[in-house]
C-alpha positions in Angstrom: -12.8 -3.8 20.3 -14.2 -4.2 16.5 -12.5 -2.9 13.9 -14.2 -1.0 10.7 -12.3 -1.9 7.4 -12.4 1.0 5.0 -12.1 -0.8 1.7 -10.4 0.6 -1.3 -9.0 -1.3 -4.1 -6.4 -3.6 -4.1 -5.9 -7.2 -2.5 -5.0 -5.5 0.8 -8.5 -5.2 2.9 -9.2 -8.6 1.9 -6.5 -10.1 3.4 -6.8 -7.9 6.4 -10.2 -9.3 6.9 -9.5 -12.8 6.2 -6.9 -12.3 8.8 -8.6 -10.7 11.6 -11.8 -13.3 11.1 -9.1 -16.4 11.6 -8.1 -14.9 14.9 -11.8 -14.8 16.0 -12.6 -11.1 15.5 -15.5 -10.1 13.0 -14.3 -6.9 11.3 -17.0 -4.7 9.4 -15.9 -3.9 5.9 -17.2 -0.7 4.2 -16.7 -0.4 1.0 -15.8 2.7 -1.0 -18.1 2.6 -4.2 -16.7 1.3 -7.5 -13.3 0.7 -5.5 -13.9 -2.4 -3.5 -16.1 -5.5 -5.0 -18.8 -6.2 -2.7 -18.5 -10.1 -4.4 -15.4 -10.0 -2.9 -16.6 -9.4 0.6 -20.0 -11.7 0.4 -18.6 -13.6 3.3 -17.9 -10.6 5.7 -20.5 -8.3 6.8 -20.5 -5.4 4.9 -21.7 -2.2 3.0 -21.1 -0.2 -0.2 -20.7 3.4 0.7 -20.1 6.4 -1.7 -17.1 8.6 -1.0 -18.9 11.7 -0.2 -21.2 10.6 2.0 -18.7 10.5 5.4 -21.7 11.4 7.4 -22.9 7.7 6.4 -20.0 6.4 6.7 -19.5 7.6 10.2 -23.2 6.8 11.6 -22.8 2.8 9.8 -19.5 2.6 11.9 -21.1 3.9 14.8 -24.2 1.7 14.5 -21.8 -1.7 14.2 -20.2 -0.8 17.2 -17.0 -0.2 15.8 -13.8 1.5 17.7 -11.4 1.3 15.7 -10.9 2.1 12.0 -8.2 1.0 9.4 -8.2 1.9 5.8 -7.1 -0.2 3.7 -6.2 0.0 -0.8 -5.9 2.5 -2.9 -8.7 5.0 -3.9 -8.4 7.4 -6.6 -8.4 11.0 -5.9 -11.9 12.5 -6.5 -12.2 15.7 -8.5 -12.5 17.9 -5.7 -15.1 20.3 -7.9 -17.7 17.5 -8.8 -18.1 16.1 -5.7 -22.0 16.5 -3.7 -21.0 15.4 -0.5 -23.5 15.1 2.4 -22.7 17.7 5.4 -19.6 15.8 7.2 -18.3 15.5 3.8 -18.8 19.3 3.5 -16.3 19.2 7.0 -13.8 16.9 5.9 -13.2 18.7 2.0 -12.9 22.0 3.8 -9.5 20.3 5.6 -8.5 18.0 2.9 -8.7 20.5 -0.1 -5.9 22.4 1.6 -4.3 19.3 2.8 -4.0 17.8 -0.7 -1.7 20.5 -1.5 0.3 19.2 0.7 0.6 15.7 -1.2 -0.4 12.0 -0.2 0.9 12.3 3.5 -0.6 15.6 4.1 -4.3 14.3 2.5 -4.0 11.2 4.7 -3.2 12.7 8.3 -6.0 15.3 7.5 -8.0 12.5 7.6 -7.0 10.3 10.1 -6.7 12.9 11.8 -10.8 13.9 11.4 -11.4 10.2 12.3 -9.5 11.0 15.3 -11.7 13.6 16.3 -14.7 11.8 15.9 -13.8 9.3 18.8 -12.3 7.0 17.0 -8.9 5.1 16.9 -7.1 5.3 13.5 -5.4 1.6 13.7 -2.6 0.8 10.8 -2.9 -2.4 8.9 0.4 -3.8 10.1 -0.6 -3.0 14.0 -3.8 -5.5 13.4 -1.9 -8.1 11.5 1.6 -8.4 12.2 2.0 -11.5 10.1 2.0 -9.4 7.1 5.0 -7.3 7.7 8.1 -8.1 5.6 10.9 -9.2 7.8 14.2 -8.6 7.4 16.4 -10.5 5.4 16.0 -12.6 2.0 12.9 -14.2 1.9 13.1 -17.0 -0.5 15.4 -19.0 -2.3 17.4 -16.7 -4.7 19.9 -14.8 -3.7 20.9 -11.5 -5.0 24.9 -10.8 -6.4 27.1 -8.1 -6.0 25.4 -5.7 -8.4 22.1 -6.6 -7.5 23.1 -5.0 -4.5 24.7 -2.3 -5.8 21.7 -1.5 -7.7 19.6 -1.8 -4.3 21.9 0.8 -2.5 21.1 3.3 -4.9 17.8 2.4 -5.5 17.3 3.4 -1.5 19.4 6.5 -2.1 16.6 7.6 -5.2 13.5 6.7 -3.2 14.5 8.0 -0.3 15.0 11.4 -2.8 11.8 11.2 -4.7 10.1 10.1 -1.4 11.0 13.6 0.4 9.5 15.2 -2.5 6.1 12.9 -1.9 6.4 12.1 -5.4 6.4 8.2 -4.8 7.7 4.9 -3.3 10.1 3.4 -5.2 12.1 2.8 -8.1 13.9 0.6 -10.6 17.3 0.8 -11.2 19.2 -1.1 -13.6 23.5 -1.5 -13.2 23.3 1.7 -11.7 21.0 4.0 -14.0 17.2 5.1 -13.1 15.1 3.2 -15.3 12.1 4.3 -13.8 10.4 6.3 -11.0 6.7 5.8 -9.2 4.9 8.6 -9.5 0.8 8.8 -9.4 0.7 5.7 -11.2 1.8 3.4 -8.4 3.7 0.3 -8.2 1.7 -1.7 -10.8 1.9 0.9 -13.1 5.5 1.3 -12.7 6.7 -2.2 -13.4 4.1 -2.6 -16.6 5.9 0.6 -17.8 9.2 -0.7 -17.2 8.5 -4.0 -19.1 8.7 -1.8 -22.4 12.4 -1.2 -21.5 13.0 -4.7 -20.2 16.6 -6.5 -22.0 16.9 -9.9 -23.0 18.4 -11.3 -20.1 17.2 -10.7 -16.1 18.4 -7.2 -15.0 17.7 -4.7 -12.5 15.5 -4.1 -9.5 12.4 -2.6 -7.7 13.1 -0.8 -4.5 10.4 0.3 -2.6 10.1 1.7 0.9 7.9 4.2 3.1 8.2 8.4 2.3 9.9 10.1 5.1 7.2 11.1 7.6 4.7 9.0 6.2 1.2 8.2 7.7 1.6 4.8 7.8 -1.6 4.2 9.7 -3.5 5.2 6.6 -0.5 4.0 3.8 1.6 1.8 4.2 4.1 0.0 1.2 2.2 -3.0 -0.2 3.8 -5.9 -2.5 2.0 -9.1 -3.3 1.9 -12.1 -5.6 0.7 -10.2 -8.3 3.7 -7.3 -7.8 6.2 -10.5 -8.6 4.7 -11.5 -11.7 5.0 -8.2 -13.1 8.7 -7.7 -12.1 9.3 -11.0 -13.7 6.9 -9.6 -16.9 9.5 -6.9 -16.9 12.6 -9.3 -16.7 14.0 -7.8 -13.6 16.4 -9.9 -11.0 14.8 -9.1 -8.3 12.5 -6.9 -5.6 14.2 -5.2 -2.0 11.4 -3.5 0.3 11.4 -2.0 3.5 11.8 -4.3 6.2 8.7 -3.8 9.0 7.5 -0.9 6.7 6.1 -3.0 4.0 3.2 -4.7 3.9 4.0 -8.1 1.8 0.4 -9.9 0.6 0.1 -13.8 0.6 3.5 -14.4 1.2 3.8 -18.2 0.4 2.1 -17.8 -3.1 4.8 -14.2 -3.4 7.5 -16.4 -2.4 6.9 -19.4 -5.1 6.1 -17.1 -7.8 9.3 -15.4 -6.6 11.3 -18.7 -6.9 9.5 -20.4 -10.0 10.7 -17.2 -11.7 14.2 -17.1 -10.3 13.9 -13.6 -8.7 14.4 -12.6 -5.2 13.1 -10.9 -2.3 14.3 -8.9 0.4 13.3 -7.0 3.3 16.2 -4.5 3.5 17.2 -1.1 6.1 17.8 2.0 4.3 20.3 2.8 7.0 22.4 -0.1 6.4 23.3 -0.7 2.8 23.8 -4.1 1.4 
């Protein structure tokens, strides 16, 4: 088995590739034009592919020997009109331009999905690297009180709301209001927004877990160090995420930042409030 990387932006196929190199494997990373940083990757074998061109991308995979695919990061939507794509890319926009209007999840399982089709096996980030899966429970030193956990509990009762609509992931509550809702500018977007309406003294927290249904093969919840330091930036108490449906980046180095700040993490259950 070798696995192809799909790179996007985002710390996320890095650490996938670090991780699967460590256990012996040699991934091949492509990378999506002007999303990944090739400098980045100058120690894995690699190319820079161009969106469009899925007919490259699938003959490069081929050619490495590759099996199985994972994507991994963010890319940003293309506009759908501008785009020259080479002949498979004339297949795949046929599907995904009536997929899209489906949201997110209805874009990414038309194409996993296609990948499917093509012989072969659509493989999730967590499924290749367990070890960065959020597990249950608190995960570092502080602890969160009462209303922190009040403010969790409907925090999962919002996303879980928003996330049936496919509108986003997560969202900030603060003793007991909405402060804020993910929408198309994800969770790094969110929290820098939220800093604007951050009080004097630590309040409030990010929830974040998977949409209902969600192809989690293809997209799956992602925290890291740099998600703590903006919910710090933003004077919140703390961060709760979906326990074995999150992916949590550098986990020591999310942890310390996590304590040196005094806020917490926790991998929580949506079907069992705090």
């Amino acid at each position: 088995m070798r696995v192809g990387i799909i790179a996007g932006s985002g710390s996320l196929p890095l650490a996938l590739a670090s991780t699967l190199t460590a256990r012996g494997q040699t991934p091949f990373v492509l990378l999506v034009e002007n999303e990944a940083d090739p400098a980045d990757f100058k120690e894995f074998p690699h190319e820079v592919i161009r969106i469009t061109k899925v007919g490259r991308f699938l003959k490069t995979l081929a050619r490495e020997n590759c099996t199985h695919i994972t994507l991994a990061g963010p890319v940003k939507r293309p506009d759908l009109k501008n785009l020259v794509p080479d002949m498979e890319g004339m297949k795949l926009l046929g599907r995904i331009t009536g997929a899209a209007r489906k949201g997110d999840d209805g874009l990414m399982r038309a194409i996993t999905g296609y990948l499917k089709e093509k012989g072969f096996t659509v493989t999730g980030a967590h499924e290749l690297a367990g070890d960065l899966v959020v597990p249950p429970g608190q995960l570092g030193k502080v602890t969160p009180t009462e209303r922190d956990k009040t403010d969790v509990n409907e925090g999962i009762r919002i996303v879980k709301a928003v996330g049936a609509l496919d509108i986003g992931q997560g969202a900030i509550i603060r003793d007991g209001y909405v402060l804020a809702v993910e929408a198309a500018e994800g969770t790094d977007g969110l929290l820098k927004r939220s800093a604007d309406f951050a009080w004097d003294v630590r309040a409030g927290v990010f929830v974040k877990l998977s949409k209902p249904g969600q192809e989690l093969k293809a997209d799956m919840p992602t925290i890291g160090p740099d998600t703590v330091t903006l919910a710090a930036a933003a004077n919140l108490r703390g961060i709760a995420v979906e326990a074995g449906h999150t992916l949590i980046l550098d986990l020591k180095e999310a942890i310390r930042r996590a304590d040196a700040a005094g806020i917490f993490i926790i991998g929580i259950d949506p079907a069992s409030p705090l």
